[in-house]
ROLUM-668309 format. One record per residue (C-alpha): residue in three letters; x, y, z. Coordinates in steps of 0.25 Angstrom, whole numbers, plus 2048, in hexadecimal, padded with zeros to 3 digits. Layout:
ALAXYZ ...
END
This chain:
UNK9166B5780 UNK9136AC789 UNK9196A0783 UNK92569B78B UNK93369E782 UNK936692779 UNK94268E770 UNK93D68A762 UNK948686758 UNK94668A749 UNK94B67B744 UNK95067274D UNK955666747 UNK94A65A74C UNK95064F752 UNK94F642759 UNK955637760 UNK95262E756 UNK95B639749 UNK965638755 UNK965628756 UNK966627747 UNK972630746 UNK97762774F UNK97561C74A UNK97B62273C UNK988626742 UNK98A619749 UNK98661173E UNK995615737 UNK98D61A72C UNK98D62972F UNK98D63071E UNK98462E713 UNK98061E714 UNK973616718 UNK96D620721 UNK96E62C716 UNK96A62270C UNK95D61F712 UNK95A62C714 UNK95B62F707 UNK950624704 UNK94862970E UNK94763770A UNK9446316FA UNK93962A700 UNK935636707 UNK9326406FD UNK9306356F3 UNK9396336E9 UNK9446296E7 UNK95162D6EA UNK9576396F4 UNK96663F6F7 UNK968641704 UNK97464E706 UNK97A65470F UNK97166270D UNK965666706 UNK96F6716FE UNK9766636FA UNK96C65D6F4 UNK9676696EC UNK97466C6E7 UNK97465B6E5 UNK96765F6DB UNK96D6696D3 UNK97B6606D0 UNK9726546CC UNK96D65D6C2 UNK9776626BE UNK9766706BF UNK9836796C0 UNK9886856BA UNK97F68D6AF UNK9736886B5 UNK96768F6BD UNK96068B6C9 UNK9536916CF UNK9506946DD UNK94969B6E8 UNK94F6A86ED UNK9486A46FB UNK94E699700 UNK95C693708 UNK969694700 UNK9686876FF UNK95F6876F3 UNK96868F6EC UNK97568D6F0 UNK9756806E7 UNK9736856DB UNK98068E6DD UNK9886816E3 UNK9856796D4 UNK9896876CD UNK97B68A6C6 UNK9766986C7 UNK96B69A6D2 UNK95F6A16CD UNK9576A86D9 UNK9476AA6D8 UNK93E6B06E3 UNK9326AA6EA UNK9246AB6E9 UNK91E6B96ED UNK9166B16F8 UNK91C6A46F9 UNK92B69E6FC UNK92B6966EE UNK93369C6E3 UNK92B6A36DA UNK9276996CF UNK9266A56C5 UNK9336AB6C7 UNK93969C6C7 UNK93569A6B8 UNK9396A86B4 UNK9486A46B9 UNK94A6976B1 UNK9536996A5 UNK95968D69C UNK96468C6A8 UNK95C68A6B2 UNK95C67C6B7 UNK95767A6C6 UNK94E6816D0 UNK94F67F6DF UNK9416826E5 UNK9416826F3 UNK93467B6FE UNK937686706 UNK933682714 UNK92E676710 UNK922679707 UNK9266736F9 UNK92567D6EE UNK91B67E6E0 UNK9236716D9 UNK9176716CE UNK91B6806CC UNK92967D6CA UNK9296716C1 UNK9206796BA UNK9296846B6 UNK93667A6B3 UNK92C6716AA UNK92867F6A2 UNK9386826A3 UNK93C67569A UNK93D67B68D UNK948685693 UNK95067969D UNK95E677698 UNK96366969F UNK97366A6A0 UNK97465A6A6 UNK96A64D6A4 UNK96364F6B0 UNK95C65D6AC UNK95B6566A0 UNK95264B6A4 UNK94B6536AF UNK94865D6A1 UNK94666C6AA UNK94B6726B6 UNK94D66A6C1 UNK94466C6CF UNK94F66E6DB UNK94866F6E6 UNK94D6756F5 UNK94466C6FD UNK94D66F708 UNK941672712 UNK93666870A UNK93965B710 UNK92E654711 UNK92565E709 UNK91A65A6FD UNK9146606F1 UNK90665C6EC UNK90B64E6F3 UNK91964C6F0 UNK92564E6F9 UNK92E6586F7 UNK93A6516F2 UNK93464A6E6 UNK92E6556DF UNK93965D6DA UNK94565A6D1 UNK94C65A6DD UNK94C65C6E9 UNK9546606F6 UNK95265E705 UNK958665711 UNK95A65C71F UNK962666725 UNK960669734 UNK954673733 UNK94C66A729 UNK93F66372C UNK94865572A UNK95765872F UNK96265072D UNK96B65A732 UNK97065D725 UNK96D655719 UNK96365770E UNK95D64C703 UNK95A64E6F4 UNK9516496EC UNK94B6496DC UNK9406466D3 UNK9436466C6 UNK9386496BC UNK93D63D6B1 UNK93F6326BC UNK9476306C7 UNK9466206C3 UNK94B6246B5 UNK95761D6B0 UNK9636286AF UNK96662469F UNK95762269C UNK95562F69C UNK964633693 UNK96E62A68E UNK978634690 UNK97E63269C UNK97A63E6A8 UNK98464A6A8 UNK97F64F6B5 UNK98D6496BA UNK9976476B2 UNK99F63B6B5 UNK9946356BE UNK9926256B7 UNK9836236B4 UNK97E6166B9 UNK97760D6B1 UNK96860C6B2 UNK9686176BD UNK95B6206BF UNK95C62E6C3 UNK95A62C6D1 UNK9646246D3 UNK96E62D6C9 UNK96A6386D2 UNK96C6326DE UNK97862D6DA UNK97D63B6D5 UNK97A6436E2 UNK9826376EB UNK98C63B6E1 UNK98D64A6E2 UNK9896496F1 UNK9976416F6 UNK9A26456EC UNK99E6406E1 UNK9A26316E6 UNK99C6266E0 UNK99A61C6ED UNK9956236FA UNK99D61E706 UNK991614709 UNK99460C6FC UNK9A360D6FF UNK9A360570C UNK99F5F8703 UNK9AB5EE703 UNK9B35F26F8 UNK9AC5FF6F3 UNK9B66086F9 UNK9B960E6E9 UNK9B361A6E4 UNK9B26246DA UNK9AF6316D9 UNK9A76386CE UNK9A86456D1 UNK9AD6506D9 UNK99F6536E0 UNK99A6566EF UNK9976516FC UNK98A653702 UNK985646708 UNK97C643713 UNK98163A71E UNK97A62E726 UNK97C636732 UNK97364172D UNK96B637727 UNK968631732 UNK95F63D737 UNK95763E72B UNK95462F72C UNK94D630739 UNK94863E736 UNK94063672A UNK93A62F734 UNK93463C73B UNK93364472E UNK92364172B UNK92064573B UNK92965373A UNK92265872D UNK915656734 UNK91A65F740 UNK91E669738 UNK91166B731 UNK90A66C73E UNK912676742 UNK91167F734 UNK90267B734 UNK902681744 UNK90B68F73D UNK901690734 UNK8F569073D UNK8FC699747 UNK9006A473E UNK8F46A7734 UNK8EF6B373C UNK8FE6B973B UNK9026C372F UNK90B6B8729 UNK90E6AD71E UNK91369F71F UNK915695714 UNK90B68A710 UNK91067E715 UNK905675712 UNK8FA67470A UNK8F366C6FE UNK90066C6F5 UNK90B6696FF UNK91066570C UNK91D66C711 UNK92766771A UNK923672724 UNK934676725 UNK932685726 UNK92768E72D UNK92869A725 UNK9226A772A UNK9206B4723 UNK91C6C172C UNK9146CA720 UNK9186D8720 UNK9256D7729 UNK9326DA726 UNK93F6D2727 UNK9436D9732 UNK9356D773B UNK9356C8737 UNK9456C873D UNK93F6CD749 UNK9346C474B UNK9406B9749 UNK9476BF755 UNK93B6C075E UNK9386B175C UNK9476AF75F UNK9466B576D UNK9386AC76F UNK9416A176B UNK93B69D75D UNK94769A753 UNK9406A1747 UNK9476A1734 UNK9466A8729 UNK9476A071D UNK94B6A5715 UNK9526B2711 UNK9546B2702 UNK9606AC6FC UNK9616B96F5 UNK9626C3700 UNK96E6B9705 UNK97D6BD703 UNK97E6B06FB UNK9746B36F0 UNK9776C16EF UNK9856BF6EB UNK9816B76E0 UNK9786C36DC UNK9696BF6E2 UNK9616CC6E8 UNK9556C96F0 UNK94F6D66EA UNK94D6CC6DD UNK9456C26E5 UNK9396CA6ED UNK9316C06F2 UNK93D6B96F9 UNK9416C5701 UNK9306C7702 UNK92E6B9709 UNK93C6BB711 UNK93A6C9716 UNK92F6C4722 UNK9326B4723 UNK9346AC730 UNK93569E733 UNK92E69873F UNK93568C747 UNK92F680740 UNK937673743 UNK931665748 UNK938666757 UNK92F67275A UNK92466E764 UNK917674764 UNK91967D76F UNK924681767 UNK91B68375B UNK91168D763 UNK91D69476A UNK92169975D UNK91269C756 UNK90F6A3764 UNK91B6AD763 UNK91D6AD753 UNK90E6B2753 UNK9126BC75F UNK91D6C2759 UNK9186C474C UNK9096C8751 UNK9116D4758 UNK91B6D974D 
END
């Protein structure tokens, strides 16, 4: 190689001074948890992937699980997910007691296999949790599809379900921020839907994530419009007169997010309004103005990153077409991912010859993934009885995978040094 030695990060966080300002800002304003700045985020991010209201949390998994307990699903239920994903994704459906149900992934593709998703329903089931793996937004029309064909069998156990009349859309869009489908964002698309801003994402807010709904009867709808019975999701939680689903949802997940505490620390420092109550023993999983703060100003670079980021997949793309390998389709008529991962498949290699390509980038100093290894295979899963040998195309599309450095602080030199020495290693296998 001829190229001088280079040090390419896999994910550095990207930052300014103007992220560094606004935390500043935040922490000397004397507002430093969930306030005005967390709040505007959340209107920001509705606005974003265009729907009316957002959640902003503490994690992705928090608002997944946040999903799951607005619906109401518990113990005796079923939820489907991808074996080939982060724990994240199933974790949840353990943490509200439901039993998870495992499917594999396409022979040929990192979507669940829409097939196999249909044969696992039974009258238990109640949510699946697709995953927009690396960005790219999964078949939504297929899904719906299949849950619409399902009614017949649904078995709603809380109003919610009720109204929503099928199993309910979860989706991880952990990586998918700022991601379409045949021209909608990802985020108003599903049921619900739930986004990471962890240090490695796209949009970071150190840690934090945001969740958000569509609900397929109205989110404008009147609560009692719909049943005059008052909602069971939450017993003991007051219904409020008049009040539409969006705001009950909102109002619910603030709720379970700070212990079940019906003023937030904002609306207690208003003269007088020091009293409270508690309506149940529930969590704490807020996102604070501090964090806030970072993902105010990243909103204000977020157009300009996703545009980076297609450059480089598109400059992959172009560089590795004469190589024996697959990548994911990041961008075509149909969609527009959020470019989050640069997944690479070496055909006909083993895991062990992929390992070694990983450490010969390492010594060129190319910080190099694998997403992911299949929850299955993990010590986790396989307690709980999971064996990767029942999910083939999993351990098929993990067996060769790497992931390239793809973050919006790489330069382009950065970008050529590691085509240049990707392509060398693997040319020379």
């Amino acid at each position: 190689m001829t190229m001088k030695l280079r040090n390419v990060p896999f994910s550095p966080p990207d930052m300014t001074e103007a992220e560094a300002n606004e935390v500043r800002d935040a922490i000397l304003s004397g507002w430093i948890t969930t306030g005005p700045r967390t709040k505007k985020l959340e209107k920001e991010v509705a606005e974003f992937v265009g729907v009316d209201k957002a959640v902003c949390l503490n994690s992705q998994t928090a608002c997944a699980e946040m999903a799951l307990r607005l619906l109401g699903i518990g113990e005796g239920d079923e939820v489907i997910v991808p074996a080939y994903t982060y724990t994240a994704s199933a974790s949840v459906v353990k943490h509200v007691g439901a039993k998870l149900v495992f499917v594999d992934v396409q022979s040929d593709c990192l979507e669940m296999d829409y097939d196999a998703v249909e044969k696992a329903i039974t009258p238990k089931t109640k949510a699946i949790i697709p995953v927009d793996l690396a960005g790219i937004p999964c078949d939504y029309d297929r899904l719906f599809a299949i849950v619409e064909g399902k009614k017949s069998m649904f078995s709603p156990k809380t109003d919610l379900q009720k109204h929503i009349g099928r199993i309910a859309i979860c989706c991880d869009a952990a990586h998918a921020f700022g991601a379409s489908r045949k021209g909608r964002m990802v985020g108003s698309i599903a049921d619900f839907s739930s986004f990471s801003f962890h240090a490695v994402k796209n949009f970071t807010t150190a840690e934090g994530g945001a969740l958000t709904w569509n609900l397929p009867f109205g989110n404008d709808v009147v609560v009692k419009e719909l049943d005059k019975n008052a909602d069971n999701t939450f017993s003991g939680v007051p219904e409020i007169e008049g009040e539409t689903w969006n705001e009950n949802l909102y109002r619910k997940a603030e709720l379970l997010s700070l212990h079940g505490q019906n003023k937030d620390a904002l609306a207690k420092t208003k003269l007088g309004a020091w009293e409270y109550d508690i309506i149940g023993p529930w969590y704490k999983c807020n996102m604070t103005d501090v964090v806030a703060a970072i993902g105010l100003v990243q909103m204000t670079r977020y157009e300009g990153m996703l545009k980076h980021r297609r450059k480089m997949i598109e400059r992959y793309d172009e560089a590795f077409k004469s190589l024996n390998v697959a990548v994911l389709n990041h961008y075509d008529a149909v969609h527009c991912s959020s470019g989050h991962l640069y997944l690479v498949r070496l055909l006909g290699r083993t895991r062990e010859e992929v390992n070694g390509v990983i450490e010969k980038m390492a010594e060129r100093g190319i910080a190099t993934n694998v997403h992911y290894k299949p929850l299955p295979m993990m010590t986790a899963y396989k307690k709980l009885g999971f064996d990767i040998a029942d999910y083939p195309n999993a351990y098929h599309m993990f067996e060769n995978e790497i992931t390239l450095p793809l973050n919006t602080k790489m330069t382009d030199e950065d970008l050529e040094y590691v085509i240049e020495n990707f392509v060398d290693i693997v040319s020379n296998l």
